[in-house]
C-alpha angles and dihedrals in degrees: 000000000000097000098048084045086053093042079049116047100029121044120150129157133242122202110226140170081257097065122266111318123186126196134155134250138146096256124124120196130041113309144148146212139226123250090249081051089060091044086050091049091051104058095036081056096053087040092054090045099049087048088054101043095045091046093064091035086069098042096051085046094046090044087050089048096051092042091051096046092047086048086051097051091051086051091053100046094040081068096040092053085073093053105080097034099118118230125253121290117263122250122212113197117202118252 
């Protein structure tokens, strides 16, 4: 949770050899980072990405599960409902 409040609230941009690259801290000032700190960034950042990603992955999936099985089960009581009306009574007519 750190982490994604930092990525959040505090993004800024460094210019590098390597091309612009942000990235987010709580730092104020001018600073920089070592080769092995951007490498470091980076992965925190596509960890942080994928986490993110599959864990709404597995809500939405869960939500739709739960949403198909519940429309399934309507469908299937709307025909039992059917099942256990008795038929009409029957009518005997004199001869």
């Amino acid at each position: 949770m750190n982490y994604y409040g930092c990525s959040t609230f505090f993004m800024h941009t460094h210019q590098t050899p390597f091309g612009p690259i942000t990235h987010s801290h709580p730092f104020k000032g001018a600073h920089s980072h070592t080769t092995s700190a951007y490498v470091t960034i980076s992965l925190l950042t596509k960890a942080l990405f994928f986490t993110t990603f599959t864990a709404f992955a597995a809500i939405f999936l869960c939500i739709i599960g739960k949403l198909t099985v519940t429309i399934h089960l309507l469908h299937t009581l709307k025909h039992l409902q059917h099942i256990f009306l008795r038929g009409p009574p029957l009518a005997i007519e004199p001869f």
